[in-house]
C-alpha positions as CSV (number, residue, x, y, z in Angstrom):
1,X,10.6,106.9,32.2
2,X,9.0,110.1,31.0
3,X,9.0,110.8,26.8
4,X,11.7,113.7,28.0
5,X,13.9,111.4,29.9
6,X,13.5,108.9,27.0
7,X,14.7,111.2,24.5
8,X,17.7,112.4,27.2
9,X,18.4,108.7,27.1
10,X,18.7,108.6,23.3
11,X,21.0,111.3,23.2
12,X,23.2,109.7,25.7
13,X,23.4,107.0,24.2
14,X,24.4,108.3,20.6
15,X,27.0,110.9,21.8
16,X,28.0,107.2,23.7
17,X,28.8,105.5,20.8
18,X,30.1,108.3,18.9
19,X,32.5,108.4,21.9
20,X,33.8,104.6,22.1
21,X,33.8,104.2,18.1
22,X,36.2,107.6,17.9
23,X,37.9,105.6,21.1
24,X,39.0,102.8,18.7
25,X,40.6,105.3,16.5
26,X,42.1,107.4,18.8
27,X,40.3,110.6,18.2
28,X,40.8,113.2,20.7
29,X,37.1,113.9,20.0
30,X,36.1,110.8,21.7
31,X,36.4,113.1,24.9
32,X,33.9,115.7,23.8
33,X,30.8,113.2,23.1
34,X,32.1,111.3,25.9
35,X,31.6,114.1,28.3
36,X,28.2,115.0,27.2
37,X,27.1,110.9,27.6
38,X,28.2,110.6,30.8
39,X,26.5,114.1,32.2
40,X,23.2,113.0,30.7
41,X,23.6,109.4,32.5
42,X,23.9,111.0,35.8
43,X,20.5,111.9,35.7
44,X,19.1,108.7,34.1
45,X,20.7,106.4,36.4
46,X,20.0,108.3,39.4
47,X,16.2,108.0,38.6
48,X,16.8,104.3,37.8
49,X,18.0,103.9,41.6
50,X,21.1,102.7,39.9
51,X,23.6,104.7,42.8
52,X,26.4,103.1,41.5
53,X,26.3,103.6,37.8
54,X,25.3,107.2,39.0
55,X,28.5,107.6,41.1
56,X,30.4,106.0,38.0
57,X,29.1,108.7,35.9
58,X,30.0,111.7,38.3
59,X,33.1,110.7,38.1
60,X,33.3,109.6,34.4
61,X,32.8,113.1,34.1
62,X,36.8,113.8,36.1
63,X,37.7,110.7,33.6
64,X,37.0,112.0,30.7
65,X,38.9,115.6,31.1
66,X,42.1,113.7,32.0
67,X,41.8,111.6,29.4
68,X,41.3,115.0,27.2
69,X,44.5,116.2,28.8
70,X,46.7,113.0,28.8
71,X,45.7,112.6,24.8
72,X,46.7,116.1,24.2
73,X,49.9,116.1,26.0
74,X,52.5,116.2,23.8
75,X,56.0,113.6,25.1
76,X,58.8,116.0,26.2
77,X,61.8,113.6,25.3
78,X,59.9,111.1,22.6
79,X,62.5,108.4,21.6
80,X,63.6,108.3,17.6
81,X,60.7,105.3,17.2
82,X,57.8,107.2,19.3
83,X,55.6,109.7,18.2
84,X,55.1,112.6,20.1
85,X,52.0,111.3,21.6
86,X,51.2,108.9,24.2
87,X,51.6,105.0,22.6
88,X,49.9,102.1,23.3
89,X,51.2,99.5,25.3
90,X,50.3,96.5,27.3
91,X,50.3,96.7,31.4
92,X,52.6,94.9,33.0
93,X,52.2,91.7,34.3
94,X,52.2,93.1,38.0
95,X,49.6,96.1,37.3
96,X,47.6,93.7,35.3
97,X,47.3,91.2,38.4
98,X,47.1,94.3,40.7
99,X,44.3,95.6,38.5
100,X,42.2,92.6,38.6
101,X,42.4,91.9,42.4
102,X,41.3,96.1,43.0
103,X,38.1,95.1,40.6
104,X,37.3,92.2,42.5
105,X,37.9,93.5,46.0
106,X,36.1,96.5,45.0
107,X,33.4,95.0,43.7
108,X,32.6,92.9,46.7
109,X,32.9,95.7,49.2
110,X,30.8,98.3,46.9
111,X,28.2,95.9,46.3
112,X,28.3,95.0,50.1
113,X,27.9,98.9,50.7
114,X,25.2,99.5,48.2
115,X,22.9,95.7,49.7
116,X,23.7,97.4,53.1
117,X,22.9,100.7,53.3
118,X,20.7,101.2,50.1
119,X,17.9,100.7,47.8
120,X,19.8,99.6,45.1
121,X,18.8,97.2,42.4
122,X,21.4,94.4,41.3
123,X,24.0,95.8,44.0
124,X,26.8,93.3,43.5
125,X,26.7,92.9,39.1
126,X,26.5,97.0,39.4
127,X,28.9,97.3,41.9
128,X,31.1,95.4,39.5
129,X,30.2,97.3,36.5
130,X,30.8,100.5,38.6
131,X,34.7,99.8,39.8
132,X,35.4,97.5,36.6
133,X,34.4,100.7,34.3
134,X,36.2,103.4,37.0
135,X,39.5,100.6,36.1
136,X,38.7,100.5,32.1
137,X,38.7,104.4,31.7
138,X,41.8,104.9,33.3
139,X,43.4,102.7,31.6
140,X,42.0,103.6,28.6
141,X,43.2,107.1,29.4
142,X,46.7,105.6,29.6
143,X,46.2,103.4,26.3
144,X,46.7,100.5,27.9
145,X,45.5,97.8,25.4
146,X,43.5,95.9,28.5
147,X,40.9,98.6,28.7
148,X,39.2,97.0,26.0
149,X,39.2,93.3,27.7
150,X,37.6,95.1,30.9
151,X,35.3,96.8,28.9
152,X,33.7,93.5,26.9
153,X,33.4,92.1,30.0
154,X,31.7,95.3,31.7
155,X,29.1,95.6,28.6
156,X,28.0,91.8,28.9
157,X,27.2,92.8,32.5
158,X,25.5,95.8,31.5
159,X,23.2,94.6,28.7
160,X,21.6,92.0,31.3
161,X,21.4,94.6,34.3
162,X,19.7,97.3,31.9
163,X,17.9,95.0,30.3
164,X,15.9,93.3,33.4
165,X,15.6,97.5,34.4
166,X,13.7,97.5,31.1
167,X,16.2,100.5,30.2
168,X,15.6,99.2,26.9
169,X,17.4,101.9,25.0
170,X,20.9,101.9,27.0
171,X,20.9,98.2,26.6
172,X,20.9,98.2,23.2
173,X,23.8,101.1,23.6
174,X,25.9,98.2,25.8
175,X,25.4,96.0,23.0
176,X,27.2,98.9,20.1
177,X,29.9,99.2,23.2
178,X,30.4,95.7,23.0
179,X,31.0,95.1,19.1
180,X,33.0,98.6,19.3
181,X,34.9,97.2,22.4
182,X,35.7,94.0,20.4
183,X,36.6,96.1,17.3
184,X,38.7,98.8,19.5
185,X,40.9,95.9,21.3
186,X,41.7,94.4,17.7
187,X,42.2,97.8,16.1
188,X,44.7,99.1,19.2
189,X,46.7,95.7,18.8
190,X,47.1,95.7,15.1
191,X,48.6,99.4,15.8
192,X,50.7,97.9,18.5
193,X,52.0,95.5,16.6
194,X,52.7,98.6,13.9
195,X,50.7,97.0,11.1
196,X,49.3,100.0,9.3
């Protein structure tokens, strides 16, 4: 990559991790860096001939303004023991099955599209990474406590695919992501379970 792109890259990835780590504390900021991470990865990936993580990114972009509106959105009829804003909660048992057979049905058939019909490196592993992360943001959107389980899972993935691109500097990011991921699913249950 070019010393501009490189530097693109760094910013990236440091509005990134501003992003997740205000994620685990549910700062409506999180949305803000978030937006200009993803924008910048557009570009990087496309360059990369990484289709699907560029895809993932465009719409990461959609992601992140609902997730702006849905955190903002103040509860018309909250109960006496919710606040006004959205909780977090577990899925339940039939979205979280439903969930995980649409990640790996997805995957297979993205990755089967991307092998196919394009140049794409690792199709399958970024294929995964691609609908896995579209899954984790929703729900993340939501605050649904499973985001974070998808996400470690995603950020493994990631560190070896960016890593063997020798995108050196956004596999170090997916390595943050994953301590933040592990810190953000601890930090959401323990204010789940209302332990302040």
């Amino acid at each position: 990559m070019s010393p501009v792109d490189q530097i693109l890259e760094w910013i990236a990835a440091i509005s990134g991790i501003l992003c997740v780590f205000l994620l685990t504390r549910e700062n409506i900021w999180a949305w803000i860096f978030g937006l200009l991470s993803v924008a910048i990865y557009v570009y990087i990936f496309w360059i990369n001939k990484l289709y699907s993580d560029t895809i993932l990114h465009v719409v990461y972009v959609l992601l992140n303004a609902y997730g702006l509106y849905v955190w903002t959105r103040r509860s018309k009829n909250p109960g006496p023991s919710q606040s006004e804003l959205l909780p977090i909660t577990w899925l339940p048992d039939i979205q979280r099955w439903g969930y995980l057979i649409l990640i790996v049905i997805g995957s297979l058939l993205w990755g089967y599209g991307m092998h196919r019909y394009t140049d794409a490196s690792y199709p399958y592993p970024d294929a995964f990474t691609t609908v896995a992360s579209l899954v984790a943001q929703y729900l993340i959107a939501r605050k649904r406590l499973e985001n974070w389980m998808i996400w470690i899972v995603v950020d493994i993935v990631a560190i070896v695919i960016y890593g063997l691109k020798g995108i050196w500097v956004t596999s170090g990011l997916y390595v943050v992501y994953l301590v933040l991921s592990v810190m953000g699913y601890r930090e959401w249950k323990r204010k789940m379970a209302g332990v302040q």
